[in-house]
Every structure is written in structure tokens, then in C-alpha cells.
BAKELO-966402 format. One record per residue: x, y, z of N, C-alpha, C in turn. Coordinates in steps of 0.05 Angstrom, whole numbers. Layout:
BEGIN
+--------+--------+--------+--------+--------+--------+--------+--------+--------+
|   n_px |   n_py |   n_pz |  ca_px |  ca_py |  ca_pz |   c_px |   c_py |   c_pz |
+--------+--------+--------+--------+--------+--------+--------+--------+--------+
|      X |      Y |      Z |      X |      Y |      Z |      X |      Y |      Z |
...
+--------+--------+--------+--------+--------+--------+--------+--------+--------+
END
This chain:
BEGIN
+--------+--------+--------+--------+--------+--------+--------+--------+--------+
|   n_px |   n_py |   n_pz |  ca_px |  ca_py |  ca_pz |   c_px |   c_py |   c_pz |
+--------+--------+--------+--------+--------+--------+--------+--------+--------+
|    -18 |   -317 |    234 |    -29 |   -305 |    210 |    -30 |   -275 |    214 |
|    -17 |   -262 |    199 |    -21 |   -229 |    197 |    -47 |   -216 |    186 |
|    -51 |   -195 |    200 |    -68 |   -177 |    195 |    -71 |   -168 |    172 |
|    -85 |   -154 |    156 |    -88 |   -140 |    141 |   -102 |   -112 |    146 |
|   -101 |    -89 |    136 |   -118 |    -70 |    148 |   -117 |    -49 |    118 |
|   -141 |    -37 |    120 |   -158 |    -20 |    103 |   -149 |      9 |    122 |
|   -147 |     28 |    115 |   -137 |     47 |    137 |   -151 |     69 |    117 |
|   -164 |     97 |    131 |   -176 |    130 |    111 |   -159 |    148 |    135 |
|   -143 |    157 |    125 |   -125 |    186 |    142 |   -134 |    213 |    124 |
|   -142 |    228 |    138 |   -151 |    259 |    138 |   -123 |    277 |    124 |
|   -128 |    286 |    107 |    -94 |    293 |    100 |   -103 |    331 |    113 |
|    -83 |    337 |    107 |    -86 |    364 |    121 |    -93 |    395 |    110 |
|   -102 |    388 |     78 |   -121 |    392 |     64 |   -149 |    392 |     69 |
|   -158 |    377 |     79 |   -178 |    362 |     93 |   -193 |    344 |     72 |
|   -176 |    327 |     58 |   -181 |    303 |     34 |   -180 |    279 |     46 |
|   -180 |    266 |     40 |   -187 |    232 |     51 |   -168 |    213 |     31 |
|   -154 |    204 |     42 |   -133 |    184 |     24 |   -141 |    149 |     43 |
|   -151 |    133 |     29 |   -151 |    105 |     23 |   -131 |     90 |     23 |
|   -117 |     72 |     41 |    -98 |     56 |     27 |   -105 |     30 |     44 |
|    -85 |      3 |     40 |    -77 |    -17 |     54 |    -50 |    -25 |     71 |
|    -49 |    -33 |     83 |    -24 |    -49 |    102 |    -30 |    -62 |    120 |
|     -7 |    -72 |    121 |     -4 |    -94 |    147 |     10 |    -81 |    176 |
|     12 |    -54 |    175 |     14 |    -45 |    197 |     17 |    -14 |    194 |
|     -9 |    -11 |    207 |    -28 |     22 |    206 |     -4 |     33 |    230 |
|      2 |     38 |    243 |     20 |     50 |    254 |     48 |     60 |    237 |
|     56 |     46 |    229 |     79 |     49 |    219 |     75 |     65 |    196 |
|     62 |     55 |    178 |     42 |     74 |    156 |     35 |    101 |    158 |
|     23 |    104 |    176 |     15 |    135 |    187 |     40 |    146 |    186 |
|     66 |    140 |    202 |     86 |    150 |    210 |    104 |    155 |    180 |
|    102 |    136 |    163 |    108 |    147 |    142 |     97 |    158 |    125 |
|     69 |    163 |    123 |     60 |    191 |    109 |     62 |    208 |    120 |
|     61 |    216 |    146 |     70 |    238 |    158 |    104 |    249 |    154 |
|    114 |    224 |    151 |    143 |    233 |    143 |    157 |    236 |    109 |
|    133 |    239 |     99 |    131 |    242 |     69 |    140 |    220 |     45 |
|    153 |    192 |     75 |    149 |    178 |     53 |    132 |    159 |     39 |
|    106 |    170 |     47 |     78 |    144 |     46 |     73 |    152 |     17 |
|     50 |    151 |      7 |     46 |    158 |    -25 |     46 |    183 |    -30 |
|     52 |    181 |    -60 |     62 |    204 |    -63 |     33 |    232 |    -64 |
|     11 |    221 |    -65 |    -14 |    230 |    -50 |    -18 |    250 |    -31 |
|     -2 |    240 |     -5 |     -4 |    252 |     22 |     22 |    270 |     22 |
|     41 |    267 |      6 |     73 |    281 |      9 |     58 |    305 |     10 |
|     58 |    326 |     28 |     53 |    355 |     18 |     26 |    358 |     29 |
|     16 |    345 |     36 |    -14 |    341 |     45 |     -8 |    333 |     70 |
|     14 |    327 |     90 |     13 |    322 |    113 |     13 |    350 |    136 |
|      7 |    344 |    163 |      7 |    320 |    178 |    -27 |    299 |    169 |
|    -19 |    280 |    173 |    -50 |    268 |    166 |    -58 |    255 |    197 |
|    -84 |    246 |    192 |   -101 |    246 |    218 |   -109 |    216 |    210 |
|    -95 |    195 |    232 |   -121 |    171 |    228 |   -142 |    172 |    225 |
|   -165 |    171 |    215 |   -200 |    167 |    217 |   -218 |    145 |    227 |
|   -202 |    115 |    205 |   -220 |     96 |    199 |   -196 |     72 |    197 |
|   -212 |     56 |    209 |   -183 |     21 |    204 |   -207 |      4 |    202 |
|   -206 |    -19 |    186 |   -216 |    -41 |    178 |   -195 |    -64 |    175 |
|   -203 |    -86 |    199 |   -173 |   -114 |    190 |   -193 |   -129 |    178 |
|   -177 |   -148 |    161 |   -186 |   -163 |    152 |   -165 |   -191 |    159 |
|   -161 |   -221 |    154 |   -147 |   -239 |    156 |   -134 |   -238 |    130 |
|   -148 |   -235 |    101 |   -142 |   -245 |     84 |   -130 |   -215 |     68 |
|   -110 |   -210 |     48 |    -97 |   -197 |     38 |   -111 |   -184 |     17 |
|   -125 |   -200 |      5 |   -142 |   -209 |    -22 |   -176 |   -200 |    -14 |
|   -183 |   -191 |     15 |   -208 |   -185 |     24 |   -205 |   -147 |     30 |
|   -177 |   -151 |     45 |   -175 |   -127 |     44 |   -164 |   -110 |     26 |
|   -146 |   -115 |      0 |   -153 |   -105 |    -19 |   -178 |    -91 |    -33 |
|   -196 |   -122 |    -38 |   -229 |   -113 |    -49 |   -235 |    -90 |    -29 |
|   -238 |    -88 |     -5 |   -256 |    -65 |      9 |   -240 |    -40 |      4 |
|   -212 |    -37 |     -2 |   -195 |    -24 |     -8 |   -214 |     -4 |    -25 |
|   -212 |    -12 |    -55 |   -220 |     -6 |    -70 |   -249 |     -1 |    -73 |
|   -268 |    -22 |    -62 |   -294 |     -2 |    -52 |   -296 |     22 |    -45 |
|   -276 |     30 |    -19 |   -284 |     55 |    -14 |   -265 |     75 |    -29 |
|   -249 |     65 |    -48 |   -244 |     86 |    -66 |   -264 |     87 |    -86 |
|   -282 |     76 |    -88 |   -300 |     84 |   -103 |   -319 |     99 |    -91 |
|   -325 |    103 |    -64 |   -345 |    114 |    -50 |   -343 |    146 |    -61 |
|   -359 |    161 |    -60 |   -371 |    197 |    -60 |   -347 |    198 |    -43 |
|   -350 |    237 |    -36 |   -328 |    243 |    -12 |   -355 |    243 |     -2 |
|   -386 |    249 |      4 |   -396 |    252 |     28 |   -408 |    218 |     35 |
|   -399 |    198 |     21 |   -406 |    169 |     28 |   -380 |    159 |     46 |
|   -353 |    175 |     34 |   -330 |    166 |     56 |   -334 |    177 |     83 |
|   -350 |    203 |     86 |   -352 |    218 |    105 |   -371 |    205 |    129 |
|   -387 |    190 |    116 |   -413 |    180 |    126 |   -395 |    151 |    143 |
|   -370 |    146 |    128 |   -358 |    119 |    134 |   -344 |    135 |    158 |
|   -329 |    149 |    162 |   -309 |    156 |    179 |   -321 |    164 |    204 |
|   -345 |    167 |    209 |   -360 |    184 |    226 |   -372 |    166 |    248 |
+--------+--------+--------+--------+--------+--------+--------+--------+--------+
END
């Protein structure tokens, strides 16, 4: 069964970008290489922060979007 993961990278702005995948390594490496969303293009290098796995696809989605709903000083409070 594959992972799921919730991932917050520091863009180099110093903004906080939210996403999901099934493999936070590889991810990183492509927002750093401008081809992750189009979000981070221009906003790199970005900084891992924060990873959350989950088992289910459909769990880590929902938290997904929780903490896009969070404040920036409630994400801050998360990353820390």
C-alpha cells in the first residue's frame, strides 16, 4: 500500500505553499526545478518544512485542504 503525504515548502519569498503526493522527494525536486505548480515557478528554491503520511489518498487530500484553509500565522504555528 502506498503512502500518501501532505507536504508545506517555504518558497523563497518566504510564503508557504500546501500540496499532496505520493512522493515528497521527488516533488520538492520538481518545484525547485520549476516544474511543480505553477505557484512555486519563480518562487524557488523552496525549503521542506512540514510532511504528514497518511495510508489513504482521500485522508490526505481532506488535511490537504485544511491547512489551506489555515491563517499564515496558524500554518506557522504548524511548521514550527
Amino acid at each position: 500500500m502506498s503512502e500518501h503525504y501532505v507536504y508545506v515548502l517555504r518558497c523563497s519569498d518566504d510564503s508557504l505553499y500546501t500540496g499532496y503526493t505520493t512522493d515528497v522527494a521527488r516533488r520538492v525536486e520538481e518545484h525547485d526545478a520549476g516544474e511543480g505548480a505553477k505557484y512555486t515557478r519563480g518562487r524557488t528554491p523552496v525549503e521542506l518544512v512540514h510532511t504528514e503520511s497518511y495510508e489513504s489518498k482521500s485522508t490526505a487530500m481532506s488535511r490537504e485542504y485544511e491547512i489551506k484553509q489555515l491563517s499564515r500565522s496558524q500554518k506557522e504555528r504548524l511548521v514550527e
